[in-house]
C-alpha positions as CSV (number, residue, x, y, z in Angstrom):
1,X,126.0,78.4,105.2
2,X,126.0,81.4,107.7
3,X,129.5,82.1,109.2
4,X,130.7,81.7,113.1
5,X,131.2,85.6,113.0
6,X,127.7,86.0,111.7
7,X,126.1,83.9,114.0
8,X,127.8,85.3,116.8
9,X,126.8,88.6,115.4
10,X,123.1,87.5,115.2
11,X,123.5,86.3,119.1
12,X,124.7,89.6,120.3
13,X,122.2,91.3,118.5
14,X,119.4,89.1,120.1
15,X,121.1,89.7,123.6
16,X,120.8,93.2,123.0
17,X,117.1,95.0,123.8
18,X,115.9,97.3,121.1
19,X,112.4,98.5,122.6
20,X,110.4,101.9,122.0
21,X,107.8,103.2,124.6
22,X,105.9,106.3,124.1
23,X,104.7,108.7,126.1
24,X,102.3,111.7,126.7
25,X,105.2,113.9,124.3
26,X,108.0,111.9,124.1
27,X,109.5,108.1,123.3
28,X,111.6,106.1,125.3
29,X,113.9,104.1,122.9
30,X,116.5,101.0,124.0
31,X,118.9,100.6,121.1
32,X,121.3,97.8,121.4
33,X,121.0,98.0,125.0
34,X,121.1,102.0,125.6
35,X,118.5,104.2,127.0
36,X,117.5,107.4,124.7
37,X,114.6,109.7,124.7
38,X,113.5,111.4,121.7
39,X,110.3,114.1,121.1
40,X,107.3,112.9,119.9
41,X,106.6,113.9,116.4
42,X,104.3,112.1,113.2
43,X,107.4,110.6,111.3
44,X,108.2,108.9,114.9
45,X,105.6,107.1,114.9
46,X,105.7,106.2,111.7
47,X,108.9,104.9,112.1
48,X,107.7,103.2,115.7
49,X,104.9,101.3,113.6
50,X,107.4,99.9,110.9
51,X,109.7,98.6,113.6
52,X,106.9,97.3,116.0
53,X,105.1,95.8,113.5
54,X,107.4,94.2,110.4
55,X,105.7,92.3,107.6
56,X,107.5,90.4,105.0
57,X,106.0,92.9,102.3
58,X,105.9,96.5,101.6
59,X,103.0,98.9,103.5
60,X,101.6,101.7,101.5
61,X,101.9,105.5,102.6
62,X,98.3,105.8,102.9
63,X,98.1,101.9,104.9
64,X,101.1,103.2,107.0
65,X,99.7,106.2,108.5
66,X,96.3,105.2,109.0
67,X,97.4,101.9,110.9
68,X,99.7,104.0,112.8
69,X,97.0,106.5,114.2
70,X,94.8,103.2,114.6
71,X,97.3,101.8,116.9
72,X,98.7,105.4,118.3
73,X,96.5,104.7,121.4
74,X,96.5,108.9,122.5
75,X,94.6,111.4,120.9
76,X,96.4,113.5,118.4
77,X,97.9,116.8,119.6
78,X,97.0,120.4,117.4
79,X,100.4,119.7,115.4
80,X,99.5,116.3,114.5
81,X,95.7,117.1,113.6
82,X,97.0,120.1,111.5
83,X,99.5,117.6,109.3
84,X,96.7,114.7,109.0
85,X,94.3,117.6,107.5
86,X,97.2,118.6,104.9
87,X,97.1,115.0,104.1
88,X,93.3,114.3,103.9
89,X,93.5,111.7,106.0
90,X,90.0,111.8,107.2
91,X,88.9,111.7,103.9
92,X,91.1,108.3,103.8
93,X,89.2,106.8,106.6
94,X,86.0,107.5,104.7
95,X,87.2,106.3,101.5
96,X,88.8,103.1,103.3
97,X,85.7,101.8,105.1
98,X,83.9,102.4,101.8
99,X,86.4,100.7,99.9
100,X,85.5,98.0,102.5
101,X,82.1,97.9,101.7
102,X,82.5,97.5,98.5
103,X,84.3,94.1,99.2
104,X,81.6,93.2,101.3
105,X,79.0,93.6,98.5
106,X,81.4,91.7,95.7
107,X,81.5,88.9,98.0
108,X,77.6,89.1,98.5
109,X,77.4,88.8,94.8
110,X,80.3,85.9,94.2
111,X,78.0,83.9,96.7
112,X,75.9,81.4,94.9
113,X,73.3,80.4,98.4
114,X,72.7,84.1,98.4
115,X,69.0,84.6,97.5
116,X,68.2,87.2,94.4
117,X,66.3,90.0,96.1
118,X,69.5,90.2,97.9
119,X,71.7,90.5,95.5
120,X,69.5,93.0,93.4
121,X,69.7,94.8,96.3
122,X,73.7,94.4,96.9
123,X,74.0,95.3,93.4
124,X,72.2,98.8,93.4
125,X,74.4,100.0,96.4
126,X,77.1,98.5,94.9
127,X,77.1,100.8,91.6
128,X,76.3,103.9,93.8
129,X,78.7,102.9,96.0
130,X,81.4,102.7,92.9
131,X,80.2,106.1,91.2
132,X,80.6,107.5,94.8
133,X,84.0,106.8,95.1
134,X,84.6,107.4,91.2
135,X,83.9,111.0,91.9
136,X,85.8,110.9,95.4
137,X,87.0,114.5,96.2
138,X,90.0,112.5,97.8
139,X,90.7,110.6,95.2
140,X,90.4,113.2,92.1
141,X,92.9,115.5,94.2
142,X,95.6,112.7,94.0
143,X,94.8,112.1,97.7
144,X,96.9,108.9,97.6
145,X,99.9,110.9,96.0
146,X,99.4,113.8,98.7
147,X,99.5,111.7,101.4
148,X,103.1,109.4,100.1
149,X,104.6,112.5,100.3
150,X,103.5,113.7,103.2
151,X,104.5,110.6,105.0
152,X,107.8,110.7,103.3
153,X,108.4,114.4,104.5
154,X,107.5,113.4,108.0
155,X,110.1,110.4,108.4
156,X,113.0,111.6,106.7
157,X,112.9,114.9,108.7
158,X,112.5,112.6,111.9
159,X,115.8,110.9,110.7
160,X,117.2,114.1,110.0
161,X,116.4,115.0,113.7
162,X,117.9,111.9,114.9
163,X,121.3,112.2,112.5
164,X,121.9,116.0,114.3
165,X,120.6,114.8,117.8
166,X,122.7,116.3,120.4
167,X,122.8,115.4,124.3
168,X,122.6,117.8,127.3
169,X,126.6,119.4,126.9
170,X,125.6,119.6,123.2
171,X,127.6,116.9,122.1
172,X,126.4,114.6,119.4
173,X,124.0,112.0,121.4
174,X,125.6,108.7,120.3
175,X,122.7,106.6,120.9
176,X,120.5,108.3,118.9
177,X,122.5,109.0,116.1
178,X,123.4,105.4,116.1
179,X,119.4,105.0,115.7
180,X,119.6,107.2,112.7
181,X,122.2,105.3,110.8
182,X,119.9,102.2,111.7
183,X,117.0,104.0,110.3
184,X,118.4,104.9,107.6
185,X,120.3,101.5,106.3
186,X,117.0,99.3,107.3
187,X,114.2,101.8,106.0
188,X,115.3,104.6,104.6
189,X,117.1,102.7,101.8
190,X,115.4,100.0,101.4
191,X,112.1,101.9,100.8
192,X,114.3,103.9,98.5
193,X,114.1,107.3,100.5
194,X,117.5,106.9,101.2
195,X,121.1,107.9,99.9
196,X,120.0,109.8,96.8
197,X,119.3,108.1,93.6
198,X,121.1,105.2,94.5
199,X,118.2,104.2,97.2
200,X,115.5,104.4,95.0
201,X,117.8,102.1,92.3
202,X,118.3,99.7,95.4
203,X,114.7,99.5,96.5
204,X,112.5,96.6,95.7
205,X,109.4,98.3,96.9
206,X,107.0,99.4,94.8
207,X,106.2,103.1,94.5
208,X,104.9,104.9,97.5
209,X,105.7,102.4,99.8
210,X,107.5,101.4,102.9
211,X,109.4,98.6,104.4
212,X,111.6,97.8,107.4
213,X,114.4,95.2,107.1
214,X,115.7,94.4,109.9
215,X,119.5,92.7,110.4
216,X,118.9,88.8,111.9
217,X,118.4,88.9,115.7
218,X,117.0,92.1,115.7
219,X,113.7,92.0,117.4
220,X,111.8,95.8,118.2
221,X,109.3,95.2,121.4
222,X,107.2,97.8,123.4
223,X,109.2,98.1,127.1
224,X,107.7,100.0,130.0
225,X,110.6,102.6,130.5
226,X,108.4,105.0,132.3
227,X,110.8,104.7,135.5
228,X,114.0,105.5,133.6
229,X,112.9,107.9,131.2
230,X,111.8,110.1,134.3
231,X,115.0,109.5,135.9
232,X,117.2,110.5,132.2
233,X,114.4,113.8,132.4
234,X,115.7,114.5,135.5
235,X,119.2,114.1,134.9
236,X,118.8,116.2,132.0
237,X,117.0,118.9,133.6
238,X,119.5,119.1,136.3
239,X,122.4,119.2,134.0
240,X,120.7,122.2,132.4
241,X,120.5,123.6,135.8
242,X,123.8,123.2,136.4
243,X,125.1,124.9,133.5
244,X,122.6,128.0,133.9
245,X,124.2,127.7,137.7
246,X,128.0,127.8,135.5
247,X,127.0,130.9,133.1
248,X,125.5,133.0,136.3
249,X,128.1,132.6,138.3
């Protein structure tokens, strides 16, 4: 039986927004009710996908970042294109929609009203289809294995980023250092990336996965922020302004 304080715990966290928006370089965030902005970099929206889009299981490295440029919905910038080559992720595309086809073709050949000249035919692309990927470039280069770590590297430096975030007067930006430690204790950990060797004995993910647990009443939505992320930009570039103005003078 839950507590009063926890449920009144879960209640406060359910009155409080937690939203992301993204924009052309940058993403709006709402943590517990407070407005932050952020840069726009691969392990964000890694980390954006996880919260946006929480399943009960694990997501593989490979599954993570090729849903995430699925639902990424802009183009990739040079940076981005440069780190998805190092990662041969075009080469997981190909292999996934082959991968695909070869599920298409089992079931063709599981189905008992399908005619024989059709499955003699499903069969022959079947076996090319499984020597093909046998001999996959991708695969024989540990593509899979290349691409966990490269995921890894992106979203732990993106935490790192958020852990040393600073606002305009240099001091540490509360907000999104309080998004850090959330990061951190809700994915981080639990996909055993966090916390030394003691996050990888915690996790309960299998190898080269990912996973988001969230506390209760913590619900992660897309917001339209566009309005007050311009007026924060502004703020900020006025308080650098300011402080050139200061050092000038």
């Amino acid at each position: 039986m839950r507590t009063m304080e926890e449920t009144a715990d879960r209640n406060n966290r359910a009155r409080r927004p937690y939203a992301l928006s993204r924009g052309v370089d940058y993403w709006a965030l709402v943590f517990e009710g407070r407005e932050a902005v952020f840069k726009h970099e691969l392990g964000a929206l890694y980390v954006a996908y996880l919260l946006l889009h929480p399943a009960p299981g694990a997501l593989h490295a490979v599954a993570l970042a090729l849903k995430a440029r699925d639902r990424a919905g802009q183009a990739a910038g040079p940076d981005e294109r440069v780190e998805e080559r190092s990662m041969g992720l075009e080469e997981a595309v190909a292999v996934r929609a082959l991968w695909r086809r070869q599920r298409e073709l089992e079931r063709v050949l599981e189905d008992r009203l399908e005619i024989e000249a059709v499955k003699t035919e499903a069969l022959q692309e079947l076996e090319e289809l499984t020597e093909y990927l046998r001999q996959s470039p991708w695969l024989c280069h540990q593509g899979a294995e290349r691409c966990v770590r490269a995921v890894t590297v992106a979203i732990e430096r993106f935490y790192t980023r958020l852990a040393e975030a600073v606002n305009a007067d240099g001091q540490p930006d509360e907000v999104l250092q309080s998004f850090a430690r959330h990061v951190l204790k809700h994915l981080l950990i639990p996909s055993g990336r966090g916390s030394g060797p003691a996050g990888r004995w915690l996790a309960k993910v299998p190898a080269g996965c990912f996973t988001y647990q969230p506390p209760p009443g913590v619900v992660w939505v897309v917001q339209s922020l566009k309005s007050k992320v311009m007026r924060q930009k502004t703020e900020i570039r006025n308080q650098r302004s300011e402080a050139r103005s200061r050092r000038v003078g």
